[in-house]
C-alpha positions as CSV (number, residue, x, y, z in Angstrom):
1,X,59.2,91.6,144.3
2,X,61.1,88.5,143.3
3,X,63.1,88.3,140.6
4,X,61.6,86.3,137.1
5,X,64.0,83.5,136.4
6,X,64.2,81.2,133.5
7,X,62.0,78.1,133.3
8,X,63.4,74.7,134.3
9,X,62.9,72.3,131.2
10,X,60.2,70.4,132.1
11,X,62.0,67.3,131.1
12,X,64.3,67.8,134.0
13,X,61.8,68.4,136.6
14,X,59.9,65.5,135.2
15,X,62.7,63.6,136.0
16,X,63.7,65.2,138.9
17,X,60.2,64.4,140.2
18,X,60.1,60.2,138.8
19,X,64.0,60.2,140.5
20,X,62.5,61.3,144.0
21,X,60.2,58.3,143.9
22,X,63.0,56.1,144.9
23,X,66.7,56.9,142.7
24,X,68.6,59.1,146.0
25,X,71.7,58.9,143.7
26,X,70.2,60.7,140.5
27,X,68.3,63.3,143.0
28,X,71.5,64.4,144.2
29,X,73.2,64.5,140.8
30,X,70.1,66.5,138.8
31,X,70.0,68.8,142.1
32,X,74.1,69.5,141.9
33,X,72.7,70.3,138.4
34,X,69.9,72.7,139.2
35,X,69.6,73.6,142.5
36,X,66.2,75.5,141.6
37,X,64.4,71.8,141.2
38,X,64.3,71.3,144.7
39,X,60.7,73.0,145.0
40,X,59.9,72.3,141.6
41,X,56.6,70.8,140.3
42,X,55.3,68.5,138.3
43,X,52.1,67.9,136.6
44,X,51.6,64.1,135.6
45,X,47.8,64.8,134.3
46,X,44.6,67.1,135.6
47,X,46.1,68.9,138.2
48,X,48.0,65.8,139.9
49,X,50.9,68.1,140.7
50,X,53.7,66.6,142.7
51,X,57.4,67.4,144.1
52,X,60.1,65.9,144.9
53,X,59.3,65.9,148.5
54,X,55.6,64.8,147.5
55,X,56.8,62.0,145.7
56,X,59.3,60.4,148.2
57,X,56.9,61.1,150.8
58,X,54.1,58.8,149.6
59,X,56.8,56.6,148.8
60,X,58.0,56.0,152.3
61,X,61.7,57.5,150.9
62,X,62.8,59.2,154.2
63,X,66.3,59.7,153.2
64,X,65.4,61.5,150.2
65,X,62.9,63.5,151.8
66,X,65.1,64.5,154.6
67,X,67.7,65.3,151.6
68,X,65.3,67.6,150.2
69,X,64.4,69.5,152.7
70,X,68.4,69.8,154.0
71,X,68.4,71.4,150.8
72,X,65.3,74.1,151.0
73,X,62.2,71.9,149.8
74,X,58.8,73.2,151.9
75,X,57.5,70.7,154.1
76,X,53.9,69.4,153.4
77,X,51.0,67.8,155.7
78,X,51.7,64.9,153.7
79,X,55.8,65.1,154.4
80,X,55.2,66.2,157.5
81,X,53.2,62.7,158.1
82,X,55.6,60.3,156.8
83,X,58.3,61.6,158.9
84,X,56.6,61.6,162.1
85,X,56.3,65.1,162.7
86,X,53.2,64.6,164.8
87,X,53.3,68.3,166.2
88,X,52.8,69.5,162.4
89,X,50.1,67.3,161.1
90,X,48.3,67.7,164.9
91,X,48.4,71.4,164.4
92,X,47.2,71.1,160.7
93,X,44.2,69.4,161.8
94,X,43.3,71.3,164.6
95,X,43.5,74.2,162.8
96,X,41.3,72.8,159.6
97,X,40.0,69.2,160.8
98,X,38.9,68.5,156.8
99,X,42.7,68.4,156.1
100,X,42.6,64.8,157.1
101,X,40.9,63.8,153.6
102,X,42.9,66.1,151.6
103,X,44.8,64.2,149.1
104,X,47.6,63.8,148.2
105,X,50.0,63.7,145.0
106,X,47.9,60.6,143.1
107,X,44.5,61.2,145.4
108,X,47.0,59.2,147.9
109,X,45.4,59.8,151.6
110,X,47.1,61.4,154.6
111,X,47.3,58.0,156.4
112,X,48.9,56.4,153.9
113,X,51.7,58.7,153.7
114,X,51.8,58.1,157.2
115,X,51.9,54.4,157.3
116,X,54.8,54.8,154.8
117,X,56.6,56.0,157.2
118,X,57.6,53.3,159.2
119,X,58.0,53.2,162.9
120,X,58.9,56.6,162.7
121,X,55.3,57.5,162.2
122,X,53.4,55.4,164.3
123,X,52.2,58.4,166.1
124,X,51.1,59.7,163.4
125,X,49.3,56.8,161.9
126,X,47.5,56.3,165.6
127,X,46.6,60.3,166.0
128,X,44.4,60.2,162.0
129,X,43.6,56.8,162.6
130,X,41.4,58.2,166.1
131,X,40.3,61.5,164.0
């Protein structure tokens, strides 16, 4: 069984969570703080829970979410979408073909994390777009 630890202040991950939306430099700085914050969730109203990763993912923020996940954060359909990963969010589908209208942090679609990626997730973006 894992051990209990202490709470993070919910002000931090708050901030930790708004910082991941675009701020790389404070991410580094409140994770050098807290290391623990790196999977850490917030809760912005009625179950809208996001995390770090969630948040620079919808964002288009590859640097961060790279960052992130250097440092231990869980990869997500919708991460795994903004980067490209094709073989993830292929497999996801296959698996469950509903997870294509799963939202996202902020009832943000799939494809739209995708499209934030860039060039890097064309693939991506043409794979949901012929699903």
């Amino acid at each position: 069984m894992a051990e209990n630890k202490p709470a993070i202040a919910p002000d931090l991950v708050r901030d930790f969570v708004a910082c991941s939306h675009g701020d790389f430099g404070r991410v580094r700085e409140l994770l050098d703080e807290e290391p623990n914050l790196v999977n850490a969730c917030w809760d912005w109203g009625g179950g809208d829970w996001e995390t770090g990763l969630g948040a620079a993912a919808h964002v288009g923020r590859r640097d961060i979410a790279m960052y992130l996940l250097d440092r231990g954060a869980r990869i997500d359909i919708f991460a795994a979408a903004m980067l490209g990963k094709l073989d993830i969010v292929r497999a996801a589908i296959a698996d469950d073909p509903g997870v294509v209208n799963v939202e996202g942090p902020h009832g943000i679609p799939l494809i739209v994390h995708a499209r934030n990626g860039g060039a890097e997730a064309a693939e991506v973006v043409e794979f949901l777009e012929s699903v």
